[in-house]
N, C-alpha and C positions, 0 to 999 in steps of 0.2 A: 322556459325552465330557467331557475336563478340559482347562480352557482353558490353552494354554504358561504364562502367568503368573496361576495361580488369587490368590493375593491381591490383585492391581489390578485396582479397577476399573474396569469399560468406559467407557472419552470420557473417564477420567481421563490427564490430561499428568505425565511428569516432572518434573524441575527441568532437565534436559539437552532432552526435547522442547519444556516452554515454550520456553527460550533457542534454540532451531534455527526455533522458530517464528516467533519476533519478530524474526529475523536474515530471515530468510523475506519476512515481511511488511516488514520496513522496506527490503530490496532491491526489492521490486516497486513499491514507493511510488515510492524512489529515480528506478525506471527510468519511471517514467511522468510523474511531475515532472521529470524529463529531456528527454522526449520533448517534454513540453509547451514548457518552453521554448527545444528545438532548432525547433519549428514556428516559436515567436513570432519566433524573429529569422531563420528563413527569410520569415518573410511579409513582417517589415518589412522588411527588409536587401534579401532578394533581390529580391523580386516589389516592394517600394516602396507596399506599404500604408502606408494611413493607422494609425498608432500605436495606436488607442480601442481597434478593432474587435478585434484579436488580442491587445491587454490583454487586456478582458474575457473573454475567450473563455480565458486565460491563469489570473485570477482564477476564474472558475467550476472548470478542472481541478482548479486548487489547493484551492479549498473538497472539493467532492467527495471529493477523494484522503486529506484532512485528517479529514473524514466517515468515510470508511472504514478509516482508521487507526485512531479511535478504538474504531469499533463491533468489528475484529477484534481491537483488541487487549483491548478488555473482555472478549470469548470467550475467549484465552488466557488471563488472569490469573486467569478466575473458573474456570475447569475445575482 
């Protein structure tokens, strides 16, 4: 059996798939770093939390989301 594209190979990315990739990955980032801080200023704004607690909680997503930018984007560049 021969594979549709026999000279590429397998888990190798384009230069078209890396770029769809990282467009990919920096919209989900995007959307989740959105998300986060649509909560923080529901929590303070609406409901009248104390400011600290939905900080932090605010800075942890951002770490995290910053965390996994990196590590996905090093799997795209290095394939």
């Amino acid at each position: 059996m021969v594979l549709p594209y026999a000279d590429e190979e397998l888990g190798v990315l384009t230069k078209e798939g890396k770029r769809n990739a990282f467009l990919k990955l920096l919209l989900t980032i995007t959307v989740i770093d959105g998300v986060a801080i649509a909560l923080y200023l529901i929590l303070v704004f609406g409901l009248r939390w104390d400011e600290t607690t939905p900080f932090i909680l605010l800075i942890v997503i951002t770490v995290i989301t910053g965390f996994y930018f990196q590590w996905q984007n090093q799997k795209i560049t290095n394939k």
